[in-house]
C-alpha positions in Angstrom: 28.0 149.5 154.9 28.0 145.4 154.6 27.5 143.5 157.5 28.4 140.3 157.3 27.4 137.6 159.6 29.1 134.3 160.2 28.6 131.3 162.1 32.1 129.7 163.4 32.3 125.9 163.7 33.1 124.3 167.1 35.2 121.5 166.1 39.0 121.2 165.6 40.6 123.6 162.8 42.0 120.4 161.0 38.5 119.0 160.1 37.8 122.6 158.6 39.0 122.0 155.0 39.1 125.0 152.7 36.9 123.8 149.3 35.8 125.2 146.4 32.3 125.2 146.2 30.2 124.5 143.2 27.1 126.5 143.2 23.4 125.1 142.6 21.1 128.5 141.5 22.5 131.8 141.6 25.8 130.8 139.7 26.5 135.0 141.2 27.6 133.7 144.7 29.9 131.1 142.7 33.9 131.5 143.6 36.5 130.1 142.1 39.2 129.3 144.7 38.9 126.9 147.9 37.9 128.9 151.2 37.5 127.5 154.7 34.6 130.0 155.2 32.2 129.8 152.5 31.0 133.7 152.2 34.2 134.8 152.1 34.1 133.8 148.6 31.4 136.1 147.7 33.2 138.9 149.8 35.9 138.2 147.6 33.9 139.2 144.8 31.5 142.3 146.3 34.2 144.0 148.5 35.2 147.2 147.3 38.0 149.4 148.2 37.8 151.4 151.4 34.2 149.9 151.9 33.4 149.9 155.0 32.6 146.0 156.3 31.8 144.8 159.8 32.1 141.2 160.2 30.5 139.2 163.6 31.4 136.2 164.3 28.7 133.7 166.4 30.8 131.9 168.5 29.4 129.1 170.5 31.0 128.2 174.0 31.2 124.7 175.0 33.9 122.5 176.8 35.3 121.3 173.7 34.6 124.3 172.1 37.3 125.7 169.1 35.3 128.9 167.7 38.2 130.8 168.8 40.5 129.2 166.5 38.6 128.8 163.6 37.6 132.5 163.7 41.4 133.2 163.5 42.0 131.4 160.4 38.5 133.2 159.3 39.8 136.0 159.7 43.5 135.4 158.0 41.8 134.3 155.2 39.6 136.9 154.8 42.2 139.4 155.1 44.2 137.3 152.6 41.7 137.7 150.3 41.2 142.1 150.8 45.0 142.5 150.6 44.3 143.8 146.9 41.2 144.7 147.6 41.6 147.7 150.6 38.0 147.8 152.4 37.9 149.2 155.7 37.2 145.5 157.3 36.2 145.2 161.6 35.6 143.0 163.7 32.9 141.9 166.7 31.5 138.8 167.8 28.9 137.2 169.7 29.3 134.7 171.8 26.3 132.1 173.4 26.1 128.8 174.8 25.7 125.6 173.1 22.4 125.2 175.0 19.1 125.2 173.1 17.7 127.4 175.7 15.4 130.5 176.0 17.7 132.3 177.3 20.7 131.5 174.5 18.1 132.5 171.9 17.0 135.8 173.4 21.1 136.6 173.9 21.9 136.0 170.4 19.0 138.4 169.4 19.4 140.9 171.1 23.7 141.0 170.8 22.9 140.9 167.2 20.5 143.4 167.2 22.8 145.6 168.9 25.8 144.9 166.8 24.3 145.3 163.5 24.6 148.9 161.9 22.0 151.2 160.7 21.2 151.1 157.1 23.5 148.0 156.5 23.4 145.4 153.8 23.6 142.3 155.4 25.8 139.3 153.7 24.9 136.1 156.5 27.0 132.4 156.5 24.9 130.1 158.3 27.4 127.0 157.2 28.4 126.1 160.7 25.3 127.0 162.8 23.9 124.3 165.2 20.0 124.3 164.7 18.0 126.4 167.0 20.6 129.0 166.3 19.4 129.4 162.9 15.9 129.9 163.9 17.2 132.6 166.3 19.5 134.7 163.9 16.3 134.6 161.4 14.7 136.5 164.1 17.4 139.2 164.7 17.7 139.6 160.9 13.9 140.4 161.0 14.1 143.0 163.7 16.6 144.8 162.5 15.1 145.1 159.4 12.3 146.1 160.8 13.6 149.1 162.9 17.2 149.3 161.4 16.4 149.6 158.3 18.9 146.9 157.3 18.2 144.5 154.0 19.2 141.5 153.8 20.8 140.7 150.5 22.6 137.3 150.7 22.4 134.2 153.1 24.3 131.3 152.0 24.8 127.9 153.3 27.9 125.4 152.4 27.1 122.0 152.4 29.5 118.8 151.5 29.2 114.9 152.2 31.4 112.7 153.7 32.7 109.8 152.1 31.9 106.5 154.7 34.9 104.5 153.9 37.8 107.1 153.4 36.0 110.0 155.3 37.2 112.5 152.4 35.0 115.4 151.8 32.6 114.9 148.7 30.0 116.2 146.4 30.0 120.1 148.2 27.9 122.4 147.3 27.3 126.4 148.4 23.3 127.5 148.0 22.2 130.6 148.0 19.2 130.7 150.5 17.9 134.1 151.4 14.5 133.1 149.2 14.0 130.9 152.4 14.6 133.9 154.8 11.8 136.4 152.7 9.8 132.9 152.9 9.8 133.2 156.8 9.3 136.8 156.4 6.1 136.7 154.6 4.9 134.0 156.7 4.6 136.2 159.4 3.2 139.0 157.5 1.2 137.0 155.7 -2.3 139.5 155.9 -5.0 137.2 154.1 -8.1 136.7 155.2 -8.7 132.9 154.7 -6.7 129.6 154.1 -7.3 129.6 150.5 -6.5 133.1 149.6 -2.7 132.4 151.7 -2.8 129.6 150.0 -2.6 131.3 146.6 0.1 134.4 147.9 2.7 131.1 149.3 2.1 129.0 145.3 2.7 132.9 144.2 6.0 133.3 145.9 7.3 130.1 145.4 6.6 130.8 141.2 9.1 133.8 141.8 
């Protein structure tokens, strides 16, 4: 089954603008319709009918927090988009503080880790996550490929600019980045023996 994993924004719904992304790369991940949540594009395009797809949602506490609301209209647009599709579509979340602290980090992990099927294929939206969060879900995507045998098959992040004068979105752009998760991957399994020889396996990768 997918698992797809999505970071929710904190600030108000109305800055949330749905836009069509361009796509820079892997023109596979490309959608043609505006979407407020940038992988629901490519669900649009990989669900299948009565698929079964689990969807967590990172939601990040914080006194002005809005995570709740913008996983609603997440969620209605994702379901928007299955109406003449028909998978089997649930939902979880996790929830963690907007504290860059040990102990958010090891919370996020490990509620991941326990959220995320067996054996799933793992579709990841890290568009709205604040920094140290990243780092953290990289690490729960590793362990539970490690001893869940999940695979990671798409991360993507949405990026768009801000015009200074009229503060209208401009110049977005949707990458897909999972090359830079198996990057992180192989640095830590990186077995060489000297600085040259990993030398040689990172120019190797990055020629892929």
């Amino acid at each position: 089954m997918k698992a797809v994993i999505i970071t929710v924004p904190m600030k108000p719904p109305q800055q949330i603008a749905a836009i069509q992304y361009p796509v820079d790369g892997n023109k596979t991940i490309e959608y043609e319709n505006p979407v407020q949540c940038p992988i629901n594009g490519l669900l649009a395009k990989t669900l299948e009918k009565a698929e079964e797809v689990k969807v967590i949602y990172i939601m990040t506490s914080g006194k002005n927090s809005k995570c709740e609301q913008n996983k609603k209209a997440f969620i209605e647009e994702l379901e928007s988009i299955n109406k003449e599709i028909g998978a089997v579509l649930s939902y979880d979340t996790v929830e963690i503080d907007f504290l860059a602290t040990k102990q958010t980090y090891n919370k996020l992990i490990t509620d991941l880790a326990d959220k995320i099927p067996e054996n799933a294929e793992l579709y990841v939206d890290i568009t709205f996550g604040f920094k140290p969060e990243i780092l953290s879900l990289f690490c729960a995507l590793r362990f539970v490929e490690e001893f869940r045998n999940a695979i990671v098959q798409y991360i993507v992040y949405g990026k768009v600019e801000f015009n200074p004068k009229t503060q209208q979105i401009e110049h977005p752009m949707l990458f897909d980045i999972t090359s830079l998760y198996y990057l992180f991957k192989l640095m830590g399994t990186m077995g060489a023996g000297n600085a040259e020889s990993a030398a040689e396996t990172l120019k190797d990768f990055f020629a892929m």
